[in-house]
Structure formats: structure tokens, C-alpha cells
PLY file of the C-alpha trace (Angstrom):
ply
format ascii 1.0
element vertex 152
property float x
property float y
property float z
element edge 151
property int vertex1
property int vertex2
end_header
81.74 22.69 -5.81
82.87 26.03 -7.39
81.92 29.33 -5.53
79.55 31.33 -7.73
81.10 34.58 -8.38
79.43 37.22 -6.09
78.85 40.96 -7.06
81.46 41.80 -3.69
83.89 39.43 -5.53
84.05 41.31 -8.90
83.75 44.50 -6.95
87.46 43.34 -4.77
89.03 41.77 -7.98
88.46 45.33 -10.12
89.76 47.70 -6.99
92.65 45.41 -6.82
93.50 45.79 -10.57
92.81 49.39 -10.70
95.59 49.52 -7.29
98.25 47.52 -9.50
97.40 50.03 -12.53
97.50 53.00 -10.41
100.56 52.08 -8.27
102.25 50.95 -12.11
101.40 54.47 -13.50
102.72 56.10 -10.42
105.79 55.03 -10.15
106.63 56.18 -13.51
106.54 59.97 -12.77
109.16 58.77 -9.34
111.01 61.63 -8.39
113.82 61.10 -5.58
111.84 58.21 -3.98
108.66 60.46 -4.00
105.83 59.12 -5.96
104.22 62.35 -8.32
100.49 62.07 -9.59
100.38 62.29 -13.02
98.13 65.39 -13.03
97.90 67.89 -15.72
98.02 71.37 -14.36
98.43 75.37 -15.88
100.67 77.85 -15.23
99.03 81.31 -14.57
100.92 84.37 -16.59
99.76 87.31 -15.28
99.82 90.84 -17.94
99.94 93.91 -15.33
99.20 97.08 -18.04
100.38 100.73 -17.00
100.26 103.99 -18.60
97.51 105.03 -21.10
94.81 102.15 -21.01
92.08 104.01 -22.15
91.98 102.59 -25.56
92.90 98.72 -24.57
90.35 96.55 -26.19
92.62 92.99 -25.57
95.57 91.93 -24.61
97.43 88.99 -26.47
99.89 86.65 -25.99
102.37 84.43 -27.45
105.29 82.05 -27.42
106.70 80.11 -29.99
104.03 77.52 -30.20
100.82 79.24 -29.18
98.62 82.69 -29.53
96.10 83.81 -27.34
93.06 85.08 -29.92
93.32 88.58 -31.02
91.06 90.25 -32.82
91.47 89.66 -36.60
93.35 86.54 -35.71
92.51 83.05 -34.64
94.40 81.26 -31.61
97.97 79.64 -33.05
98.21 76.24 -31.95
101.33 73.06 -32.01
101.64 70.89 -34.53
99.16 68.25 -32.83
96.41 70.82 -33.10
95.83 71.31 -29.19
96.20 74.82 -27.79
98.58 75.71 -25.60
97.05 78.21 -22.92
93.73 79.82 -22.98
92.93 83.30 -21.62
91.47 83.29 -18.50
90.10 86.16 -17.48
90.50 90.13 -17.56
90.24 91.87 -14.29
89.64 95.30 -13.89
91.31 96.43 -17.38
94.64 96.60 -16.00
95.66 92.90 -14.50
95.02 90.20 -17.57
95.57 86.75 -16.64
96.53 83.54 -18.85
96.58 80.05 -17.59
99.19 78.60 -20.21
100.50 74.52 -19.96
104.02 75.60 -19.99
106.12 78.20 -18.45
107.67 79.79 -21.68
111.24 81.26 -20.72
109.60 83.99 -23.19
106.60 85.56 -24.52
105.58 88.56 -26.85
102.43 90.69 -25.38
100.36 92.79 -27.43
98.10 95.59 -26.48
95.60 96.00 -28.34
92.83 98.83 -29.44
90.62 96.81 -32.33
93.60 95.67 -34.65
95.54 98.81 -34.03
98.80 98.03 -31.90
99.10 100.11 -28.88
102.17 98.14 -27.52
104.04 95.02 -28.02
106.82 94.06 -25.94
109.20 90.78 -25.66
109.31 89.38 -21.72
111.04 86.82 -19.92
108.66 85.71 -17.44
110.35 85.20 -13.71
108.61 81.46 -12.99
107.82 80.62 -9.38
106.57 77.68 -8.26
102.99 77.95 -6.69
103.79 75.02 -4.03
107.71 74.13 -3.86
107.97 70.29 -3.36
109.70 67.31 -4.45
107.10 67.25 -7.76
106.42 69.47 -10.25
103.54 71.38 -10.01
102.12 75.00 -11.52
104.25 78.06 -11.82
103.03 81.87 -11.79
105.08 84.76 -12.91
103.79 88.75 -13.84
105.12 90.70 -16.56
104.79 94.43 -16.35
104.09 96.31 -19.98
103.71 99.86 -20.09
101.21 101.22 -22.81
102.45 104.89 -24.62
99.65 107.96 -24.58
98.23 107.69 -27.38
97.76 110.75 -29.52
94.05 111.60 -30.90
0 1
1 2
2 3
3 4
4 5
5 6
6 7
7 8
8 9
9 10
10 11
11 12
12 13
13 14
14 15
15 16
16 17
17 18
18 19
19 20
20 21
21 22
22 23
23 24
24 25
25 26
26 27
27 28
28 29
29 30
30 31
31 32
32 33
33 34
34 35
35 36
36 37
37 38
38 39
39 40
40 41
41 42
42 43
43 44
44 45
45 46
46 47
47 48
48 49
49 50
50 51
51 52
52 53
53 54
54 55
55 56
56 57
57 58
58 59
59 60
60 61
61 62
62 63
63 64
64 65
65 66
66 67
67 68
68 69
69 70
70 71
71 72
72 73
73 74
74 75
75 76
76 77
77 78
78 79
79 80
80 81
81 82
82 83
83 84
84 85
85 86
86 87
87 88
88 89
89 90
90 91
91 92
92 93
93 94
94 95
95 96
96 97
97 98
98 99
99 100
100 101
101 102
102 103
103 104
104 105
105 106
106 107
107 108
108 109
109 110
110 111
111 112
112 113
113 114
114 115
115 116
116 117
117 118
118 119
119 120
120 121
121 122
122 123
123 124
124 125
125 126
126 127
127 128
128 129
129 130
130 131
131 132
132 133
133 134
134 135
135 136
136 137
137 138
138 139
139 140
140 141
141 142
142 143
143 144
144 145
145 146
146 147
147 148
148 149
149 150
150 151
């Protein structure tokens, strides 16, 4: 006579399968005998703004793939369509931050009053890793613009 199959019985033979699947996909992102999760993660770009801020309306950011939105402009994504960072938040009008998936060696910040320019500056961001370990994981650097008086 054949066991029937029992709920507990599907319930082992699917944890066991999703093991096998899970160990499989885990030992394709291996590094140095470590096993990495494939997790997605962001790396936070933090704008710190100086000088004359009385006019800043947005700050905006790109690389060579991606745009933050700006106003009279509508976030630049890749080629597949999917942005490339998002703006997180804007603290107290002088600390912008920008959780991007990628840590661009550069990036091109504008500060901006409506669509008027108040400053754009190229930046190499210094990248440091948030938790140092044997897999990669989420990066933060700050880049430090200074905004001109503006006359008016």
C-alpha cells in the first residue's frame, strides 16, 4: 500500500527544494569561500550646501546614466528604463541626501532656485563602505558645494 501524501509531507518536500534553490543561488555571488546574499541595496550620496542658501529651491543630481528630477525636467533614466537613484530626503535645507544603486566615481550637482542655476559643480564622491566585510554591501560618501551670494 502507497502512503497517501500528507499536508506535513508536501510542506518538507517544498522547504527542501526551496534549501537546494537557495543554497544554488548562493553560491553564485561566492566571494573568498564566503557565501554573499544576493540582496539589492543603495548607496547614500549625501549634498552638504554652504554659502548663500537663501534662494535654494532643489538640489539635483546626476551621473552619466541617471538625473535626480529638477524642476522643468523629468528624472533621466538607463537604457532599460529603470531609474538609477531616487532622492531621498532634504534635511534642514542645507544636508540633501540621495540613495543612488551605484557609487558613481562622479557626479554633477545643481543648485537650484526655480530653473535658475545658482551653482553646479562636478564631484568625485570619496566611497566608504557602510559595513567593511568580505561582501559587498552599501557605500556613503558627502560632497561639499558651496552656493555664490546671489545679487538682487
Amino acid at each position: 500500500m502507497v502512503a497517501p501524501i500528507t499536508l506535513a509531507r508536501r510542506r518538507a518536500a517544498s522547504l527542501g527544494a526551496l534549501v537546494v534553490a537557495g543554497a544554488t543561488g548562493l553560491a553564485a555571488c561566492s566571494t573568498g569561500g564566503v557565501d554573499c546574499p544576493a540582496v539589492g541595496y543603495f548607496d547614500a550620496l549625501e549634498v552638504a550646501l554652504d554659502g548663500d542658501l537663501t534662494q535654494v529651491d532643489v538640489v539635483q543630481v546626476c551621473t552619466d546614466t541617471w538625473c535626480s528630477p529638477g524642476p522643468g525636467s523629468e528624472s533621466r533614466s538607463d537604457e532599460s528604463g529603470s531609474p538609477k537613484g531616487a532622492v531621498t530626503a532634504a534635511d534642514d535645507g542645507r544636508t540633501w541626501s540621495f540613495a543612488l544603486t551605484g557609487a558613481p566615481d562622479e557626479v554633477v550637482v545643481r543648485v537650484l532656485a526655480d530653473e535658475a542655476i545658482l551653482a553646479k559643480e562636478s564631484a568625485e564622491p570619496r566611497w566608504r563602505e557602510v559595513s567593511p566585510g568580505p561582501c559587498p554591501g552599501p557605500s556613503e560618501a558627502t560632497v561639499a558645494i558651496t552656493v555664490p551670494a546671489q545679487e538682487g
